[in-house]
PDB file with one MODEL, atoms N, CA, C and O in Angstrom:
MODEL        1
ATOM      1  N   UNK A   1      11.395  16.201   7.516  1.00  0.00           N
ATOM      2  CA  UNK A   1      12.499  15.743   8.323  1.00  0.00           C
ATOM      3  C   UNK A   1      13.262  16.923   8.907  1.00  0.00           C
ATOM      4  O   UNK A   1      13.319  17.093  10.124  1.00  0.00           O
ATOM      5  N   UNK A   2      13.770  17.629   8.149  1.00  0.00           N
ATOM      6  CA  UNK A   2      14.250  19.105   8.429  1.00  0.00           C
ATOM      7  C   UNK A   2      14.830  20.030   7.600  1.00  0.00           C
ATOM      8  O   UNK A   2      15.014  19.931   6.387  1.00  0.00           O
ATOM      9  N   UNK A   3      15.099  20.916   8.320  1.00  0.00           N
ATOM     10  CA  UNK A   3      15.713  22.417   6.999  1.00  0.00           C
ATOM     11  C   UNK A   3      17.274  22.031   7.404  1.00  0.00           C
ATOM     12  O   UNK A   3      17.848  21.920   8.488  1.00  0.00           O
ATOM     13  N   UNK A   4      17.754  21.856   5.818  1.00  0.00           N
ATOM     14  CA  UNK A   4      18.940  21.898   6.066  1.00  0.00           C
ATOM     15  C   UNK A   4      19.891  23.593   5.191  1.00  0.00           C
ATOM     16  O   UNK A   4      19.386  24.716   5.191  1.00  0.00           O
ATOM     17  N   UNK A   5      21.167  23.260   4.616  1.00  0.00           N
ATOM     18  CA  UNK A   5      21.530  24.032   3.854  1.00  0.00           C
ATOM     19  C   UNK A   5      21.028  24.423   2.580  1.00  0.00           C
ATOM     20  O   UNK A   5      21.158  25.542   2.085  1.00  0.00           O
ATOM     21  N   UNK A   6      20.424  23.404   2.054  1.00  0.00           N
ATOM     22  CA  UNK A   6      20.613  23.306   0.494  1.00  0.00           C
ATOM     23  C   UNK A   6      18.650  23.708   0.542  1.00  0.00           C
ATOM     24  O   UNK A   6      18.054  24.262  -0.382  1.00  0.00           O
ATOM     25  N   UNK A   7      18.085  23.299   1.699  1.00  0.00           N
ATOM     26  CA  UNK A   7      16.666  23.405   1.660  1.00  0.00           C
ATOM     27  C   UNK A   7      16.059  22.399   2.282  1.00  0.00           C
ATOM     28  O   UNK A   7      16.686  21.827   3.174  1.00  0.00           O
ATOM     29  N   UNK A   8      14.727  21.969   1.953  1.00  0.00           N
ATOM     30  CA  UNK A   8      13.793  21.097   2.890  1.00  0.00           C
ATOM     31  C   UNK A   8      13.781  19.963   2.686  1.00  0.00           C
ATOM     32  O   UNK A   8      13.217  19.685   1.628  1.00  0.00           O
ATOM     33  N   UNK A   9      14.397  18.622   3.580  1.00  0.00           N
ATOM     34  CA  UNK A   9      14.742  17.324   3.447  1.00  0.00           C
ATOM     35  C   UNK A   9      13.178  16.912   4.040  1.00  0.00           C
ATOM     36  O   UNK A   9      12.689  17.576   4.955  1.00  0.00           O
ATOM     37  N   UNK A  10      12.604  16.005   3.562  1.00  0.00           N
ATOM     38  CA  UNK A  10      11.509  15.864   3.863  1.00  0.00           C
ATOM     39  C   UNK A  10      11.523  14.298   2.947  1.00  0.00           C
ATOM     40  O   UNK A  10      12.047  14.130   1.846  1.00  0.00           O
ATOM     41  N   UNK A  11      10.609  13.015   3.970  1.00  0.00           N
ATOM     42  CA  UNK A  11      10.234  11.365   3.531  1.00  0.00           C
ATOM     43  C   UNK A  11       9.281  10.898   2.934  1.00  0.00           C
ATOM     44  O   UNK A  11       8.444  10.212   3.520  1.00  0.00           O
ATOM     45  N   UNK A  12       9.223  11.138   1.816  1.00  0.00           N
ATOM     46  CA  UNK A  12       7.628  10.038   1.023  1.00  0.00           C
ATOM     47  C   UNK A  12       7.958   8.557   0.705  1.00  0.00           C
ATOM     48  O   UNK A  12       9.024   7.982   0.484  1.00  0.00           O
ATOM     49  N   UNK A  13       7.000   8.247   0.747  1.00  0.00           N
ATOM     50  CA  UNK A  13       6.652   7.019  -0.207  1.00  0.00           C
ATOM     51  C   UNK A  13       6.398   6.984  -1.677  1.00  0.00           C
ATOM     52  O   UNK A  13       5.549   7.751  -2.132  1.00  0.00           O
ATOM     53  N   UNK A  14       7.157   6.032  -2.600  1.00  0.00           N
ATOM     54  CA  UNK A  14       7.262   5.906  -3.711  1.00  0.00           C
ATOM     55  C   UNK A  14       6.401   4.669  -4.168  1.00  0.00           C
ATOM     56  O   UNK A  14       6.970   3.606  -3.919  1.00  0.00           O
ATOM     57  N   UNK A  15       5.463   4.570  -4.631  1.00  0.00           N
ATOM     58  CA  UNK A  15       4.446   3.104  -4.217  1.00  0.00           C
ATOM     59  C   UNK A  15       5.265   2.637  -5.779  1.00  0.00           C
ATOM     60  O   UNK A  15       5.466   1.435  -5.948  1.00  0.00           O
ATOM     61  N   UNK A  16       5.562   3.296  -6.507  1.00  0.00           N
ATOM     62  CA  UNK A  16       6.225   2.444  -7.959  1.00  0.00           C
ATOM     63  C   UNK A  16       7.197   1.526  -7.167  1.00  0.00           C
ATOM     64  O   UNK A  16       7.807   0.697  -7.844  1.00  0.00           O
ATOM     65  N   UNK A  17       7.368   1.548  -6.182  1.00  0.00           N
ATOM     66  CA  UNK A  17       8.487   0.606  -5.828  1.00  0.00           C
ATOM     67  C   UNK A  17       8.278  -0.098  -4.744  1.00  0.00           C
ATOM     68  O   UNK A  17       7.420   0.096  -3.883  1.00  0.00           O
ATOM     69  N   UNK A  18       9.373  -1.229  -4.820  1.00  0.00           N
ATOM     70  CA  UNK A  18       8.653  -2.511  -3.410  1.00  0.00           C
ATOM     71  C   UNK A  18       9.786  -2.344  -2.450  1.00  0.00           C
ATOM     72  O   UNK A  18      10.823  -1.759  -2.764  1.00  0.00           O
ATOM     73  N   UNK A  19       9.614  -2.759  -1.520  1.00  0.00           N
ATOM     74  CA  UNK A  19      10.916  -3.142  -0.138  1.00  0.00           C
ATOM     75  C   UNK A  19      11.070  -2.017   0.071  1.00  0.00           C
ATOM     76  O   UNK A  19      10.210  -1.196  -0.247  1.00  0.00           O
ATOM     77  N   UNK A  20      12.343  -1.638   0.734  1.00  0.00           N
ATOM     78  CA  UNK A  20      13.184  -0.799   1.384  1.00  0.00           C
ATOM     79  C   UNK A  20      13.511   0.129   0.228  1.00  0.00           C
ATOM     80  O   UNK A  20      14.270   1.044   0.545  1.00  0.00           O
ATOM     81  N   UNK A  21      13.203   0.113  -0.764  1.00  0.00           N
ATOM     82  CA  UNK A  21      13.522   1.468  -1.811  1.00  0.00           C
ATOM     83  C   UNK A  21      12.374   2.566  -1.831  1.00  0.00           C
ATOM     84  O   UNK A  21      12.630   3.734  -2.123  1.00  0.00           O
ATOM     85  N   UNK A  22      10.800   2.032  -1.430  1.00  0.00           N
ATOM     86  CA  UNK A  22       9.798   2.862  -0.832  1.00  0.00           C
ATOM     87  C   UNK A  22      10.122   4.289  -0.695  1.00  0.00           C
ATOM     88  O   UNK A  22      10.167   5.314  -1.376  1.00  0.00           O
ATOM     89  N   UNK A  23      10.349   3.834   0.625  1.00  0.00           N
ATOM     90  CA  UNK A  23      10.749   5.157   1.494  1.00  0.00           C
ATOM     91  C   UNK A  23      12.127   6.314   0.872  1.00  0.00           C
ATOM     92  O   UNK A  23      13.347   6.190   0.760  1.00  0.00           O
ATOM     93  N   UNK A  24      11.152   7.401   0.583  1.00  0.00           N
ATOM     94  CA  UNK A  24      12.894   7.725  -0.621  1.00  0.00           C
ATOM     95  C   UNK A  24      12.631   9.285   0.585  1.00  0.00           C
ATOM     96  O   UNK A  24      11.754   9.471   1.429  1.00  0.00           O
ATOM     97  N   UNK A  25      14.018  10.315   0.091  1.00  0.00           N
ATOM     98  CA  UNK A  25      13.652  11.355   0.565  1.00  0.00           C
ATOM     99  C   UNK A  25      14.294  12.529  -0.040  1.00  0.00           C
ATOM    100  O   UNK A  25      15.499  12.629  -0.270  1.00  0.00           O
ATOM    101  N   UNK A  26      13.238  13.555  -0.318  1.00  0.00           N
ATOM    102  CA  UNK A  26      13.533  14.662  -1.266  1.00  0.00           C
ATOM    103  C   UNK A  26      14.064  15.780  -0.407  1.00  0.00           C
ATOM    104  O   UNK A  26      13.769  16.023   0.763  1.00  0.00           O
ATOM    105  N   UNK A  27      15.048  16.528  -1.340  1.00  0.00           N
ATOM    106  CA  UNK A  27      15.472  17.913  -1.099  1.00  0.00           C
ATOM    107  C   UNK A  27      14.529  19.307  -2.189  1.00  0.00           C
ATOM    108  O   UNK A  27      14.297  19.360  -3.397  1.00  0.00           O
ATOM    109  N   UNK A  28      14.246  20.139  -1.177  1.00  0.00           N
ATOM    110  CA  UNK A  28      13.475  21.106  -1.979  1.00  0.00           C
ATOM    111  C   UNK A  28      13.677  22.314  -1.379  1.00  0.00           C
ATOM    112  O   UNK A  28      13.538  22.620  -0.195  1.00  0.00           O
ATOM    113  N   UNK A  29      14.118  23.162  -2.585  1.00  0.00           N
ATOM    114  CA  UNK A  29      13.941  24.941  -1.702  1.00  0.00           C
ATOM    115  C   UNK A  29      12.584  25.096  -1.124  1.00  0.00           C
ATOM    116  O   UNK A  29      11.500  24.577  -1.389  1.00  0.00           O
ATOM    117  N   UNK A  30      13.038  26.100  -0.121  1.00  0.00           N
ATOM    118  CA  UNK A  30      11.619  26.596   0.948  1.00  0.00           C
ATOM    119  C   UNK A  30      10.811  27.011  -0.096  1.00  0.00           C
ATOM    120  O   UNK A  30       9.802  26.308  -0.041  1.00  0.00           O
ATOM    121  N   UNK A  31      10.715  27.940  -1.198  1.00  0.00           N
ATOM    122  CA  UNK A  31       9.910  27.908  -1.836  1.00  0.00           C
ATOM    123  C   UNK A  31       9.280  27.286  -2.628  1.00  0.00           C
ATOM    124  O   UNK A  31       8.059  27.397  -2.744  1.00  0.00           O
ATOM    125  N   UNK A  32      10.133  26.382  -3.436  1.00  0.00           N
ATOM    126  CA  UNK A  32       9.464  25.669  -3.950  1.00  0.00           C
ATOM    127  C   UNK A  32       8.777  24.820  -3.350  1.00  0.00           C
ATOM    128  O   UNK A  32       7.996  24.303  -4.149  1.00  0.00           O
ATOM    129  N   UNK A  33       8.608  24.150  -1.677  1.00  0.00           N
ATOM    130  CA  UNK A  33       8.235  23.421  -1.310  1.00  0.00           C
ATOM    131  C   UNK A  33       6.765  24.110  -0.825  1.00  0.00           C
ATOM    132  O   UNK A  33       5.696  23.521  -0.990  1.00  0.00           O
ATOM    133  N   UNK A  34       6.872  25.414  -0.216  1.00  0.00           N
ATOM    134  CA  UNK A  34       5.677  26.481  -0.221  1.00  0.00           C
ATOM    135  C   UNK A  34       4.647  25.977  -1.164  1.00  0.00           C
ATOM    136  O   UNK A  34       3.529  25.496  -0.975  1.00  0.00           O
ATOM    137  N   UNK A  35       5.491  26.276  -2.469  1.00  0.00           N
ATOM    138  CA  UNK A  35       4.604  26.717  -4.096  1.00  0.00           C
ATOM    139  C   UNK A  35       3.792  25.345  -3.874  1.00  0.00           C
ATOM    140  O   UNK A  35       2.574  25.464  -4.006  1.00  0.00           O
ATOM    141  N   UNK A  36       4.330  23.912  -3.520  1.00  0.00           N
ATOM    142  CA  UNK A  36       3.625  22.557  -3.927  1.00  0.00           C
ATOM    143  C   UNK A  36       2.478  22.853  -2.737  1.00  0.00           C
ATOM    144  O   UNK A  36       1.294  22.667  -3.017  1.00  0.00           O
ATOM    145  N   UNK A  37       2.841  23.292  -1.477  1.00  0.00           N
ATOM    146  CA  UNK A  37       2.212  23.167  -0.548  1.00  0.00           C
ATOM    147  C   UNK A  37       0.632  24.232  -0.689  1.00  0.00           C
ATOM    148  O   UNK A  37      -0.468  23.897  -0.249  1.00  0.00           O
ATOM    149  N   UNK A  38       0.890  25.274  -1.274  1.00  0.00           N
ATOM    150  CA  UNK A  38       0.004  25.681  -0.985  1.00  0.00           C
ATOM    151  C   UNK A  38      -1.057  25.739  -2.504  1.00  0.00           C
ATOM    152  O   UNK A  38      -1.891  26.591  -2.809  1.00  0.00           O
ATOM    153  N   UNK A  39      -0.648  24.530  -3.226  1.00  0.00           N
ATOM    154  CA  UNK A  39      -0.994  23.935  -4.619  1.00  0.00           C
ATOM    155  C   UNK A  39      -2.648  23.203  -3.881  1.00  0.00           C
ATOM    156  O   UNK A  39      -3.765  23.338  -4.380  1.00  0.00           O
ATOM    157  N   UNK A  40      -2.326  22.510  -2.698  1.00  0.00           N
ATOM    158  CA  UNK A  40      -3.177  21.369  -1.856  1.00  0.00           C
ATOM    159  C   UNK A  40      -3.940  22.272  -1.037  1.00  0.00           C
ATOM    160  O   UNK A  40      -4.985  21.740  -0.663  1.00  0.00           O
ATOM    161  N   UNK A  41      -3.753  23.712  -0.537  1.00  0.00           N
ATOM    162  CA  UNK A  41      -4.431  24.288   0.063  1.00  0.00           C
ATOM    163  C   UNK A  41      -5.341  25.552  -0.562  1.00  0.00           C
ATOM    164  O   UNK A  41      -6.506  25.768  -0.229  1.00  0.00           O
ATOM    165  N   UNK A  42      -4.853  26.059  -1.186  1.00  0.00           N
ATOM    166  CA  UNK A  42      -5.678  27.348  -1.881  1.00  0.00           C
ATOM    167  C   UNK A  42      -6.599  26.476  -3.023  1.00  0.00           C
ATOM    168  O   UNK A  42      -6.198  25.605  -3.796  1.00  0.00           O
ATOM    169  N   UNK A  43      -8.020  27.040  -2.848  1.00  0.00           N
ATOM    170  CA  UNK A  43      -8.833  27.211  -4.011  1.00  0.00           C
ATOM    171  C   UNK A  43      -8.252  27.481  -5.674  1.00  0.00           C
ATOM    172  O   UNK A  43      -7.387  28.235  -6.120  1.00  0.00           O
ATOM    173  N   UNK A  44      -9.077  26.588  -6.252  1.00  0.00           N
ATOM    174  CA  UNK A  44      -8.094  26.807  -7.830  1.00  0.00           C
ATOM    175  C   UNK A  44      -9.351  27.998  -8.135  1.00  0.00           C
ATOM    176  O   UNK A  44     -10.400  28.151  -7.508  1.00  0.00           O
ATOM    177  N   UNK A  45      -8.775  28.855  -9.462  1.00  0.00           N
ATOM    178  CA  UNK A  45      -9.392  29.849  -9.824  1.00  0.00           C
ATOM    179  C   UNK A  45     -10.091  30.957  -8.935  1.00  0.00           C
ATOM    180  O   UNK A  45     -10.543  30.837  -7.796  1.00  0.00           O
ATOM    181  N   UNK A  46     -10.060  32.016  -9.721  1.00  0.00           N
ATOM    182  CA  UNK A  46     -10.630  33.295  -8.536  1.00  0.00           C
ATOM    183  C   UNK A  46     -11.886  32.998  -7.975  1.00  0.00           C
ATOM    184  O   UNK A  46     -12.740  32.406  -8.634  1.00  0.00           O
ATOM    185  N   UNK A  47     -12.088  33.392  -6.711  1.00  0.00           N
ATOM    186  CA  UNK A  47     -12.945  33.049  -5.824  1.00  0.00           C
ATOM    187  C   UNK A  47     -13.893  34.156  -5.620  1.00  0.00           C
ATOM    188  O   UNK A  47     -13.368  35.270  -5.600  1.00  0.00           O
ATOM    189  N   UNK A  48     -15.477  34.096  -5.425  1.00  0.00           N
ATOM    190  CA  UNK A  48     -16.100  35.234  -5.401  1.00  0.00           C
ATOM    191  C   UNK A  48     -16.107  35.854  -3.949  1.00  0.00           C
ATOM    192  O   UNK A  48     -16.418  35.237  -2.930  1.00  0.00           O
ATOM    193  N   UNK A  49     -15.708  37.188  -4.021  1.00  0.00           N
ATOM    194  CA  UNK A  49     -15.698  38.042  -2.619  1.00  0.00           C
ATOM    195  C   UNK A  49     -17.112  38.559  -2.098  1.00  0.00           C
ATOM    196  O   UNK A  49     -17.841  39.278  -2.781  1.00  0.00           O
ATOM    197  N   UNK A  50     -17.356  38.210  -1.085  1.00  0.00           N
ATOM    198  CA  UNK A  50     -18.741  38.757  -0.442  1.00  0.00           C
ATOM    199  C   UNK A  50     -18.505  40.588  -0.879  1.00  0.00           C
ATOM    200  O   UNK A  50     -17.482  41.268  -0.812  1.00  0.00           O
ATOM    201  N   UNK A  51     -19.656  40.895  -1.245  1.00  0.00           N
ATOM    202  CA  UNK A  51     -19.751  42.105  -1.471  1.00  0.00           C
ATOM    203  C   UNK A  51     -20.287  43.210  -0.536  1.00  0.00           C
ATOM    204  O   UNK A  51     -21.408  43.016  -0.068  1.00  0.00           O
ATOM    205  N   UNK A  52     -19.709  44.218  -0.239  1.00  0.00           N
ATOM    206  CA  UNK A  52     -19.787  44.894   1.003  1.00  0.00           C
ATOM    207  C   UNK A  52     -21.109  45.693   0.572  1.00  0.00           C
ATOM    208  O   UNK A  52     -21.150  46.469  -0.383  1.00  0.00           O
ATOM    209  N   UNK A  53     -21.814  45.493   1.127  1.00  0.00           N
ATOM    210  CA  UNK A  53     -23.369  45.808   1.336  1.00  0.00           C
ATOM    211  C   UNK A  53     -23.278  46.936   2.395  1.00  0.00           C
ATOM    212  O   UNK A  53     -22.777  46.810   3.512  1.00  0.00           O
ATOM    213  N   UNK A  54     -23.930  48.245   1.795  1.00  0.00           N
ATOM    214  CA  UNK A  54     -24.250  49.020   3.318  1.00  0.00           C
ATOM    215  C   UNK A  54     -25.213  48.469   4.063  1.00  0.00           C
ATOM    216  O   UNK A  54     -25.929  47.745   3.371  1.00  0.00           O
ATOM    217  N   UNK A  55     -25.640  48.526   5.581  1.00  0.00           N
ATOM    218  CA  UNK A  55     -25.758  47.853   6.738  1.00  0.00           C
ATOM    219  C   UNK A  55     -27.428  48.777   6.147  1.00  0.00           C
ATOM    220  O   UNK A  55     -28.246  48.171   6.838  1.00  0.00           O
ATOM    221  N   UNK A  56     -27.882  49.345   5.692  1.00  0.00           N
ATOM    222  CA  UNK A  56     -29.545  49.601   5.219  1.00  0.00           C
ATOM    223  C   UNK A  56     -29.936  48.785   4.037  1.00  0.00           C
ATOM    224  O   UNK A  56     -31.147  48.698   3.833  1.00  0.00           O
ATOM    225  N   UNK A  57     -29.281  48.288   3.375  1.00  0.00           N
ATOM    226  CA  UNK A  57     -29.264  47.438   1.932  1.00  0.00           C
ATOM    227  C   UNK A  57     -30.216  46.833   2.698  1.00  0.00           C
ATOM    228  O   UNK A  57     -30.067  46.369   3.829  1.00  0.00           O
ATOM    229  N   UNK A  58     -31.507  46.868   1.821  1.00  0.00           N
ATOM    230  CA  UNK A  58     -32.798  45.968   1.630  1.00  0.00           C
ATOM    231  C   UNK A  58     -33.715  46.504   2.794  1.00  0.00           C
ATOM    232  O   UNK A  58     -34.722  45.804   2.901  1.00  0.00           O
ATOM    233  N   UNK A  59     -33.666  47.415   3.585  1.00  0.00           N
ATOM    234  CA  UNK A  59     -34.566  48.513   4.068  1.00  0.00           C
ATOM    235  C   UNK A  59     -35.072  49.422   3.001  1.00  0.00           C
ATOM    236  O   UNK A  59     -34.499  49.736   1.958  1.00  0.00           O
ATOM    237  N   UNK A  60     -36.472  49.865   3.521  1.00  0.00           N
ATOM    238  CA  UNK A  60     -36.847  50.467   3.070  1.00  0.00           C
ATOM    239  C   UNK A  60     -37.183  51.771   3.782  1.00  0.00           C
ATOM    240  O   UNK A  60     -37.751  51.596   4.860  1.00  0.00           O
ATOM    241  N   UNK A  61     -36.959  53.071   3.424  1.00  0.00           N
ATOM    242  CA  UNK A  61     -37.294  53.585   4.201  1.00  0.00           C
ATOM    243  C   UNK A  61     -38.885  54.225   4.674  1.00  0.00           C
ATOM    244  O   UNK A  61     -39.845  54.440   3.935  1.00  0.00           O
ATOM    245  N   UNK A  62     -38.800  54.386   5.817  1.00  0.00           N
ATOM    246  CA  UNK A  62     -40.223  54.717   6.333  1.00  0.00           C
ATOM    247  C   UNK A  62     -40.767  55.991   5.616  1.00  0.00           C
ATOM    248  O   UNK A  62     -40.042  56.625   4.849  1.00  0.00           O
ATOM    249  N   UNK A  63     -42.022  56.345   5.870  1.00  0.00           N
ATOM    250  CA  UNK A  63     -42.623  57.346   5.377  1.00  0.00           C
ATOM    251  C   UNK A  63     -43.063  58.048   6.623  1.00  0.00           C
ATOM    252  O   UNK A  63     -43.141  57.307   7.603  1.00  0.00           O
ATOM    253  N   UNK A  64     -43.313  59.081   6.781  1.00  0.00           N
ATOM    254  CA  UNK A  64     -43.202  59.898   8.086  1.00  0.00           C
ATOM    255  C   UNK A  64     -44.773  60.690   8.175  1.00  0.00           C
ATOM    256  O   UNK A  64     -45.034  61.438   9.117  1.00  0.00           O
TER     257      UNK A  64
ENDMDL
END
């Protein structure tokens, strides 16, 4: 919804509930709202890094 003073006003749905009480809406610091956000986006646990291979890796060299 928007940034206010206190932090990030933002609208979910509460399905524990029926009618017009649904729709509720939370206040959250920028960070903490970050921390949830990027809970849904980053990979859990360390991730394997391509390993920098020199550009001859798996040549062989010629014989002359």
């Amino acid at each position: 919804m928007g940034i206010g003073a206190p932090g990030l006003l933002f609208r979910y749905k509460d399905y524990r509930r029926d009618g017009a009480d649904r729709q509720q809406i939370m206040t959250l610091a920028i960070e903490e709202f970050i921390r949830r956000f990027l809970l849904h986006v980053l990979p859990r646990g360390p991730q394997d890094q391509p390993r920098a291979r020199s550009r001859t890796a798996g040549r062989r060299p010629t014989s002359r």
